[in-house]
N, C-alpha and C positions, 0 to 999 in steps of 0.2 A: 365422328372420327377425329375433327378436331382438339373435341372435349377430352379423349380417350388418351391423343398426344400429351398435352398440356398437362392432365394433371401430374405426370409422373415429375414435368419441367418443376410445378409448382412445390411437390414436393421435396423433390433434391432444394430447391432453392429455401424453402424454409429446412429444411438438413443446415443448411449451408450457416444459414443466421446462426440458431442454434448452437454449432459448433463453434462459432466465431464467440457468441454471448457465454462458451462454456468455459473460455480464456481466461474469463475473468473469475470465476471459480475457482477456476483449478490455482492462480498467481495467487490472490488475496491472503491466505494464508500464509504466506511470508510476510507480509507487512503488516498482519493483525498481530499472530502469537511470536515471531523470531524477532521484526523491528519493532511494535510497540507495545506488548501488554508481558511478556511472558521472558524472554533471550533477551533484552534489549534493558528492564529494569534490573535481572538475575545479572547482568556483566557488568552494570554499573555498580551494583551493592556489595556482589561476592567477587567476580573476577578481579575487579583492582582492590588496591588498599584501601583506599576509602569512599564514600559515595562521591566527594567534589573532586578526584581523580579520574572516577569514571565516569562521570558528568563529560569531562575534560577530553578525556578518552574518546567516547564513541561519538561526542560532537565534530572530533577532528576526523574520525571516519568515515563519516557520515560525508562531512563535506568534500574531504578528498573525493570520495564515491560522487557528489554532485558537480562536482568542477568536471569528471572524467565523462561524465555524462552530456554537460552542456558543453563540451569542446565539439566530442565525437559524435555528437547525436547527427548534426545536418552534415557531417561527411558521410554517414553512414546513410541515412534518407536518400543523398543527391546516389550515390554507388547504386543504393536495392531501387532508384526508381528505374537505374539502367539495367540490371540485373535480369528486375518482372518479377521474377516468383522471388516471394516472401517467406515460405515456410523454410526455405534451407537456413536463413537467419536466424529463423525463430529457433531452429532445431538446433544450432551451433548454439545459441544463448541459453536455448534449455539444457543441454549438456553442463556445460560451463556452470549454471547456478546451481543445479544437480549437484553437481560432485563438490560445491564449496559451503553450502546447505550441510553436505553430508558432514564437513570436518568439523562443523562447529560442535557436536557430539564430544571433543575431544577440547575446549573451552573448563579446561576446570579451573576452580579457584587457585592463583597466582600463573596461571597460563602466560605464555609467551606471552604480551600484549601486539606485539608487531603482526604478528601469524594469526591470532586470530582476529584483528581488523582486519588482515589483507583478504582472508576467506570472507566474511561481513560483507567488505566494499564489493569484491569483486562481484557475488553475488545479489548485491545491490544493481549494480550496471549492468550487469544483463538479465535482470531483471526489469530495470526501464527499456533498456533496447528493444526488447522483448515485445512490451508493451507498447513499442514506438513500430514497430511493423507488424503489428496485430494491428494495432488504430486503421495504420494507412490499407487496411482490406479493407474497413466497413463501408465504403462508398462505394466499391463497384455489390454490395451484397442486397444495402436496401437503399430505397428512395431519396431522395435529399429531403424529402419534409416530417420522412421518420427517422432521421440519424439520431436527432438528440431523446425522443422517447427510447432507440432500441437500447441508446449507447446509457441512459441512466436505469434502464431497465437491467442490462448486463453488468452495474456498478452494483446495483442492489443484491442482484444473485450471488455478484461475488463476496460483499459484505455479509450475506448469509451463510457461503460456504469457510468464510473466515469465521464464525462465531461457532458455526458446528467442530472446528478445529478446536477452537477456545474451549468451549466447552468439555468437550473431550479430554482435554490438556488440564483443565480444572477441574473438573469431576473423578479422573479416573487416571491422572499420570504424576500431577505434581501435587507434592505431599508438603503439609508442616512439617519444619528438621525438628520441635518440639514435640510434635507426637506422634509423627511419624504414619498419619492418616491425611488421608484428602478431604474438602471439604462437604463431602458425603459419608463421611469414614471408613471412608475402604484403603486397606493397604494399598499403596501404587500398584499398576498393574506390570509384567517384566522385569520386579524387583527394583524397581527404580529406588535408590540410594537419594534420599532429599539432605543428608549430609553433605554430598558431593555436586548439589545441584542437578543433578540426573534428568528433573523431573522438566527442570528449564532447556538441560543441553537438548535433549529428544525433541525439542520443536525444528531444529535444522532438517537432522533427515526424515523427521513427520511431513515436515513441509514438503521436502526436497520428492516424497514419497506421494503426497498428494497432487503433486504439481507434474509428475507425469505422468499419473492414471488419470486424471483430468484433462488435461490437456489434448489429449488422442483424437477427441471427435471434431478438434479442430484440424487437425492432420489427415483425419479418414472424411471426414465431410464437408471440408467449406472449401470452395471454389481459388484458389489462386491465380495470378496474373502469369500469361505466358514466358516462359523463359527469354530473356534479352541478351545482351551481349556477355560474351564472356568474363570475368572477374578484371584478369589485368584491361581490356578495353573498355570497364563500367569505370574503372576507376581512375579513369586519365578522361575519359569526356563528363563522368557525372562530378569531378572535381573542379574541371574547365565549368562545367552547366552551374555549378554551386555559386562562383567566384562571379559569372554574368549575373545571376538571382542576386545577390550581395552588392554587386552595383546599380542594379534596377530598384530596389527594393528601396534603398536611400529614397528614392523621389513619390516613394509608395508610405504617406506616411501613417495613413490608417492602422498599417500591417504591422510597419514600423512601431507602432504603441503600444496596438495591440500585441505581439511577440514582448516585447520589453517589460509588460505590466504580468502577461502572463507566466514568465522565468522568473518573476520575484515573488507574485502570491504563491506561484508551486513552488519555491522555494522554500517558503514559509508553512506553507500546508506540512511538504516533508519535513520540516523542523518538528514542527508540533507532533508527528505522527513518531517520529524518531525519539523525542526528550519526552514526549508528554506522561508518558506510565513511567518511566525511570525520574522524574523531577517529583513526581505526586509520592513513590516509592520512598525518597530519598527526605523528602517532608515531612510525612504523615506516619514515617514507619513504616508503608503498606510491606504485607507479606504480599506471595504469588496468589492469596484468597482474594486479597480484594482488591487487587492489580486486574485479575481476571475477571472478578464479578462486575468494577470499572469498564475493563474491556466490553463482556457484553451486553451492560448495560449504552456504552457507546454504539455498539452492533445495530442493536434494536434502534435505537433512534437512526442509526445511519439507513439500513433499510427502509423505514418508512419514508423517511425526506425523499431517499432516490426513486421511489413510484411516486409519491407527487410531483419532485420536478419532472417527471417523465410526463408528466399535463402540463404542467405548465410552459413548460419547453414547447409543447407544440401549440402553445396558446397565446406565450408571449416574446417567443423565441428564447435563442440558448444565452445571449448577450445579456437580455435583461435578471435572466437566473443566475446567470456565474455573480452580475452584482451584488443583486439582495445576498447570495452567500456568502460574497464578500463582506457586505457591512454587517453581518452577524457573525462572523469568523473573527474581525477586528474586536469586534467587542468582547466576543468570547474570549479569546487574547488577553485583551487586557485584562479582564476578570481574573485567566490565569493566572496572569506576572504578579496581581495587585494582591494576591491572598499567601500568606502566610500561616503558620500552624494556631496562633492566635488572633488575625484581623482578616479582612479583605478591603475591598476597594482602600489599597494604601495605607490603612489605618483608619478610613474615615469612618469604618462600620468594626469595632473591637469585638471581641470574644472570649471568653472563657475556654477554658480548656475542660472543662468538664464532659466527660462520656468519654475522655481518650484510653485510648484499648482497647474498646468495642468499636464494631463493625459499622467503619463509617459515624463514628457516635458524634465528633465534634461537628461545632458549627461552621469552623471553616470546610470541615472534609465538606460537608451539606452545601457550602458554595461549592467548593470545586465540583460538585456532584452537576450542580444548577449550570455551570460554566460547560463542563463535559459533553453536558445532552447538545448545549447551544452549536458546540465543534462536530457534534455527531450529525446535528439537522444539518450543517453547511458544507462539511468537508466534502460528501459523496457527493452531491450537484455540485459543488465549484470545478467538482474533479471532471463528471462525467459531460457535463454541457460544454466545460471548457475544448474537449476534443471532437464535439460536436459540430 
């Protein structure tokens, strides 16, 4: 009889994970083809006048979008811990990215610039928020000594469902504005105009599209925190609760490091994820073929890293993983800054320009290639252990 109880408890409870692990799924796709492979190199090249304009451009976005996130994030944590339930947040932040997702479709070449960063950021920010009261479920969901295996397990799924996007978007949406065929040669599909960029704007509301058929079984099956105090009463005692944590926390100084060192490497993570395909773009020439086939060739490598950290994390904990990802991340880095269309490392290793035009042909494109895999093994575990 007991057994007969239980299993059904066991099943909702794996429902529950499941649904929470599907978050990441359904999100990933805006920061693979919108912020880094696909929208993100297309509004730096086409949208402004010239690529170190638009360099210029979506770096100031970008970061506006990240100042608005590190202000508001622990007001917003200390309110929903008074609150309880988290999905109403989640459900306001997924409206909000929805509908700002959807306007980028309207990003044509010489667009407003104001308007379309402000749609960009905004759906930038809640899209972290997002992601910031999804995190804080996964401790009442599973164990504390499986957090960082579920949580690099759910980084990997979602880098999966970000490369099935990609792919889709490179095989079958965006098109050479030279011939007018995808890198499979089929005409785009919904007549998509690669004159007009068409084939870059549609990653907004693809995303914006995937992100709420995905998202649902987090909604219909993962367990929430019971509802707490009303909004205007969360938000006068979980402001008072924030401002005591903030004079505690001074004498706490483990935490104190720890917080400080992890809002500058994710600061840097998001850089990289933000410039990285529009700087390589803006270098190499790349079209949206081999921005995309970069992307998932990042993909793959980023998948695999996040099932091994998923052992390793539970082998050598989440501390010693975010490291190693860090000191391969730095380096990867440097590799990046250090190569140019003719050298890498600084100049110390030259190059010819020979193969340029083909696919990937130079020796520098073949470092950045070597460099990209490095940010691919590190970024998914720095990400996923670090909220571990």
């Amino acid at each position: 009889m007991t057994e007969q109880v239980m299993a059904p408890r066991r099943h909702a409870a794996r429902r529950g994970v499941w649904g929470w692990i599907f978050f990441d799924w359904a999100a990933q796709p805006f920061f693979t083809v919108v912020t880094t492979f696909i929208f993100g190199p297309y509004f730096i090249s086409h949208v402004v006048a010239t690529p170190e304009e638009g360099q210029m451009a979506w770096g100031y976005g970008f970061a506006v979008a990240g100042l608005l996130i590190a202000i508001l994030s622990p007001i917003l944590g200390s309110v929903a811990d008074k609150t309880g339930a988290r999905k109403p947040w989640i459900g306001f932040f997924a409206v909000l990215k929805i509908i700002c997702l959807s306007l980028l479709w309207f990003a044509v070449p010489g667009a407003n610039l104001f308007w379309v960063l402000c749609a960009f950021a905004i759906a930038m920010v809640a899209a972290e928020f997002s992601i910031v009261f999804n995190d804080s479920m996964m401790p009442r969901l599973v164990a504390r000594e499986d957090i960082g295996r579920v949580s690099n397990i759910a980084w990997g799924l979602g880098y999966l469902g970000g490369m099935i996007v990609l792919i889709f978007v490179v095989f079958c949406l965006a098109a050479s504005p030279e011939t007018g065929r995808t890198i499979i040669g089929m005409k785009p599909l919904f007549g998509l105009d690669p004159q007009l960029g068409e084939g870059a704007r549609i990653t907004g509301p693809l995303a914006a599209l995937w992100y709420f058929i995905f998202i649902l079984p987090m909604f219909f099956f993962t367990p929430d925190a019971a509802k707490g105090e009303p909004l205007r009463t969360a938000l006068r005692s979980g402001l008072s609760e924030l401002k005591a944590t903030l004079a505690e926390v001074r004498h706490r100084s483990g935490i104190v490091r720890f917080l400080a060192a992890r809002m500058i490497y994710q600061d840097g993570v998001n850089a990289l994820l933000a410039l990285g395909g529009g700087y390589a773009a803006a270098m190499f020439h790349w079209t949206i073929t081999e921005i995309g086939l970069f992307g998932m060739i990042l993909n793959v490598m980023a998948i695999i890293s996040c099932l091994i950290a998923s052992r390793l994390d539970m082998r050598f904990g989440s501390k010693k993983v975010v490291i190693g990802a860090l000191v391969l991340l730095f380096f990867a880095s440097l590799g990046i800054i250090s190569t140019a269309r003719d050298y890498t490392l600084f100049g110390l290793l030259p190059f010819t320009l020979e193969g340029e035009g083909k696919l990937f042909g130079t020796a520098a494109e073949h470092s950045y290639l070597i460099y990209g895999l490095m940010i691919g093994a590190a970024f998914g575990p720095v990400q996923a252990s670090s909220r571990s």
